[in-house]
C-alpha atoms as one frame of an Amber mdcrd trajectory, in Angstrom:
protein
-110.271  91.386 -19.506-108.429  91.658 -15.681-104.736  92.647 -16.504-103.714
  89.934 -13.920-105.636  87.147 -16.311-103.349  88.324 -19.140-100.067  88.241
 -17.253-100.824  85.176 -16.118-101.617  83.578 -19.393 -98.566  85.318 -20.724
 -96.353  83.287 -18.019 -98.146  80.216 -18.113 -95.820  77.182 -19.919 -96.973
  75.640 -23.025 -98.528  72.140 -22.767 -95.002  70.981 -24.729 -92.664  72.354
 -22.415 -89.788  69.969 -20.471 -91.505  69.729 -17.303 -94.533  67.761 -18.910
 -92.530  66.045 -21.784 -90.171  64.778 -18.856 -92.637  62.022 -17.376 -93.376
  60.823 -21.148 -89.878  59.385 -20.902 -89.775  57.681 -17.565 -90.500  53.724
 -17.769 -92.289  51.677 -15.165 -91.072  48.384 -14.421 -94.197  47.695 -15.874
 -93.336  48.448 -19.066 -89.616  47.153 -18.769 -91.893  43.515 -18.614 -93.902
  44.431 -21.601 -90.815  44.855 -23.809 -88.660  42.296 -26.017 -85.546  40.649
 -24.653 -83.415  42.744 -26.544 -84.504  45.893 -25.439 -84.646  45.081 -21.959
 -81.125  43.941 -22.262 -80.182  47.407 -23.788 -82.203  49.561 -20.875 -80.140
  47.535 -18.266 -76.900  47.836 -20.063 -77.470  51.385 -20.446 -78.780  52.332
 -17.138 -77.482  49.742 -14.201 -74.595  47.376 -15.522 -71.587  49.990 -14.468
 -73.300  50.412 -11.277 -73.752  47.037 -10.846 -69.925  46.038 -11.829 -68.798
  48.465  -9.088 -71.017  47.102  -6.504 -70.092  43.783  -7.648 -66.127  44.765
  -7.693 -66.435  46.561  -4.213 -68.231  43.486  -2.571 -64.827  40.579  -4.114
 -62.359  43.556  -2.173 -64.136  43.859   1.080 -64.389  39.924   0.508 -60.823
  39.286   0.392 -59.208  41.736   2.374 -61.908  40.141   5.324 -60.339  36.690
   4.067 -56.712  37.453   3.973 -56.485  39.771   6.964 -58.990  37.654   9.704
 -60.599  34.379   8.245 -57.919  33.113   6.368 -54.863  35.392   7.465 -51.108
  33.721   7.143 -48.359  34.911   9.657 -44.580  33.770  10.058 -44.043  32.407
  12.797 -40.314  32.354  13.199 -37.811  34.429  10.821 -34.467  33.435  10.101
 -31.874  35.595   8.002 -28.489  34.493   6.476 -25.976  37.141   5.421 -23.020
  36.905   3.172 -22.864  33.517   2.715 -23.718  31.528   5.547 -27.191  30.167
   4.756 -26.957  26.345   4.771 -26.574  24.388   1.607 -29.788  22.108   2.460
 -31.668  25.116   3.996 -35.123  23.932   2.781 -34.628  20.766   4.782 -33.646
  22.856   8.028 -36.931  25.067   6.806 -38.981  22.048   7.753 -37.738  20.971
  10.654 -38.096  24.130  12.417 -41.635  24.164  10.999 -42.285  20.971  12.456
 -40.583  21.804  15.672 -42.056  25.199  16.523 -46.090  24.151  15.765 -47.329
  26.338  12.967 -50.830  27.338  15.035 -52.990  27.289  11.411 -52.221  25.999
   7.752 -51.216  29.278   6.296 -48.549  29.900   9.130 -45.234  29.880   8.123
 -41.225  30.350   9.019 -38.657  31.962   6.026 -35.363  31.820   6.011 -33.769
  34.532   3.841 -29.779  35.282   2.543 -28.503  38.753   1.736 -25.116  39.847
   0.558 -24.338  43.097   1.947 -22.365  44.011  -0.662 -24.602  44.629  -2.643
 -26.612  47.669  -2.058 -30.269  46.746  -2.864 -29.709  43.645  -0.674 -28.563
  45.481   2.177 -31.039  48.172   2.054 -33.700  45.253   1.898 -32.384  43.377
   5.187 -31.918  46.639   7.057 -35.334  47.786   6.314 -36.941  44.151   7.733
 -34.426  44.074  10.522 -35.485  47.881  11.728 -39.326  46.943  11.248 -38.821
  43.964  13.456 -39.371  41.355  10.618 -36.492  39.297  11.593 -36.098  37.327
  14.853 -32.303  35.966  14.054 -29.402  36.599  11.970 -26.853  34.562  11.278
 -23.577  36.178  10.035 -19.800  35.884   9.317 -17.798  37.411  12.604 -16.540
  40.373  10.524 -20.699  41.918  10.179 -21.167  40.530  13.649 -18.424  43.278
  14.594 -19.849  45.749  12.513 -23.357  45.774  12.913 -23.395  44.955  16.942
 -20.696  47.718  16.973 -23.885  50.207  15.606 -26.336  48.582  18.436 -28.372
  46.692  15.501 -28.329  43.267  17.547 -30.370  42.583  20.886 -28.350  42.437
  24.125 -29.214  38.808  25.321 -29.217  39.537  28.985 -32.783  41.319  28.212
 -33.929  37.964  25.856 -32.487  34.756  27.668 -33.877  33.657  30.708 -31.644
  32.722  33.057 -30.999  29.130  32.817 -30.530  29.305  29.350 -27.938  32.056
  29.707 -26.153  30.320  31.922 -25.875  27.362  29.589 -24.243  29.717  26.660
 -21.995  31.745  28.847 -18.955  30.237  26.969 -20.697  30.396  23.727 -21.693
  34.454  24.298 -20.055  36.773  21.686 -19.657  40.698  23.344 -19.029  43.884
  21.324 -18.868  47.653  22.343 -21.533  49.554  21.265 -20.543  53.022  19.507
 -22.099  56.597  20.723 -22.002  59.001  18.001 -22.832  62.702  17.459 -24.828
  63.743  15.020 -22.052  64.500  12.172 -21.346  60.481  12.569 -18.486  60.985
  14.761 -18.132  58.426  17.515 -17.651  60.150  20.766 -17.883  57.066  23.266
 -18.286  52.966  23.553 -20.653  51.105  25.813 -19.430  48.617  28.097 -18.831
  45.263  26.709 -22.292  43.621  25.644 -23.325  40.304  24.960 -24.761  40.305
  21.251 -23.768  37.054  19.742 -23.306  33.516  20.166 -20.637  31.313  18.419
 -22.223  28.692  15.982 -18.338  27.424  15.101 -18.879  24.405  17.212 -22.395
  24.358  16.232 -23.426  20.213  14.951 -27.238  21.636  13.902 -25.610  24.257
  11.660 -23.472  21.892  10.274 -25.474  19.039   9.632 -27.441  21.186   7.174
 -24.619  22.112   5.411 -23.305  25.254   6.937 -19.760  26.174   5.621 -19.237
  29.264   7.425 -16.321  29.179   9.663 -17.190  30.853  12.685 -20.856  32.395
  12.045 -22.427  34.181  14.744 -25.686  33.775  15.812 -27.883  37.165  16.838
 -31.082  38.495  17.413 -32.886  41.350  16.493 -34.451  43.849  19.103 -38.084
  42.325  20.284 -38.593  39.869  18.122 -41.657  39.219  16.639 -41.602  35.483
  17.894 -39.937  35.545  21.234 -41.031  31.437  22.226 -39.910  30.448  18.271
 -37.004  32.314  18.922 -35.391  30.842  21.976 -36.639  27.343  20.305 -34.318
  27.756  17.598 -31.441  29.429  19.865 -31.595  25.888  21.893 -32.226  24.061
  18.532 -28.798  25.973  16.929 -26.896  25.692  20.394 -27.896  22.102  21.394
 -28.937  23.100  24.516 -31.020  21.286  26.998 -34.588  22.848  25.866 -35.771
  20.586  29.487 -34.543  23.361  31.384 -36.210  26.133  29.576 -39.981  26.366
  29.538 -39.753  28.853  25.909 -43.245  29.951  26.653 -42.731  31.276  29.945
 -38.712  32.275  28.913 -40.939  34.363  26.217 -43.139  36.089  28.682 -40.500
  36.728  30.648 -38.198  38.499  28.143 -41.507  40.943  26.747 -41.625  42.087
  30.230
């Protein structure tokens, strides 16, 4: 016999072997059909019902971060932060006015008023943290942290955010501080000029009305904020000021550029 028929008969793979004994086990959807409830309940489990849970699980988070972040997204639309003390006793009612004054644009909008005390250190790590990330648009605080923190440049100067007319109407009302220079061990080595950071709230009828006890809170805003048109509204709305003689919209515009 030819040597090459025997070497090939010698490699040749018995008619047992994997590669033929592999398409025994494979299962048509035919024969899925053909079999009993109960079995075809145990191939599925056993072959798609993970998959299918993570599709299923990946499709709900695409679902809701779409919802939360475009469709049905909330924003605040004016924040308002208290410290040591001098949030209002009947601050939910001064919540809702300002949320009926400033027009909340869709349902989920929303303005927050929040109170830290500085003292302690969680609390004061918390505000600073919102106030450097530009989620707050006003503070209200006792003169003593107005002196400290506009001393460290933390408030906006309010030549850059009022408009004109509106400055002119608070000129008496306009708190000023120095700001401190320091080097980089911490040691001051100069002071700005006297700047405008504050406004005095001690004669202020809208802060007392809602229960504010405080006796000469400060009013100050943080640098850009996030609301610039909500912002002068309740400036005006703290102040008393005629808002007739400042269009906030345009005062807004005006103060981004």
């Amino acid at each position: 016999m030819d040597s090459k028929y025997i070497k090939f008969k010698k490699t040749a793979l018995d008619d047992d072997a994997m590669i033929y004994q592999r398409s025994k086990d494979t299962i048509t959807k035919e024969e899925i059909k053909e079999l009993p409830f109960r079995q075809r309940l145990g191939y599925y489990k056993d072959y798609y019902l993970k998959m299918t849970l993570v599709v299923i699980a990946a499709v709900v988070l695409v679902v809701c971060i779409l919802n939360t972040t475009i469709f049905n997204r909330s924003e605040c639309r004016l924040s308002l932060c208290f410290l040591n003390g001098t949030l209002p006793a009947q601050s939910e009612e001064m919540d809702s006015f300002f949320e009926e004054q400033i027009g909340l644009e869709r349902k989920n909008d929303f303005m927050r008023s929040d109170s830290y005390l500085l003292d302690n250190y969680q609390m004061d790590m918390a505000y600073r943290t919102r106030l450097l990330a530009g989620a707050i648009d006003l503070i209200v605080c006792p003169r003593d942290v107005f002196l400290e923190q506009s001393g460290q440049g933390l408030f906006c100067d309010l030549r850059e955010l009022l408009p004109e007319d509106m400055y002119t109407q608070l000129s008496d009302l306009l708190v000023e501080n120095k700001v401190a220079e320091t080097d980089d061990m911490g040691e001051v080595i100069s002071y700005s000029d006297p700047v405008p950071m504050g406004i005095d709230l001690s004669g202020s009828e809208f802060y007392k009305n809602y229960g504010g006890m405080t006796e000469q809170p400060i009013l100050c805003c943080a640098w850009h904020p996030e609301n610039s048109a909500n912002t002068l509204k309740a400036i005006a709305y703290f102040t008393g000021i005629d808002l007739s003689l400042a269009e906030t919209e345009q005062a807004a515009v005006a103060a981004v550029e």
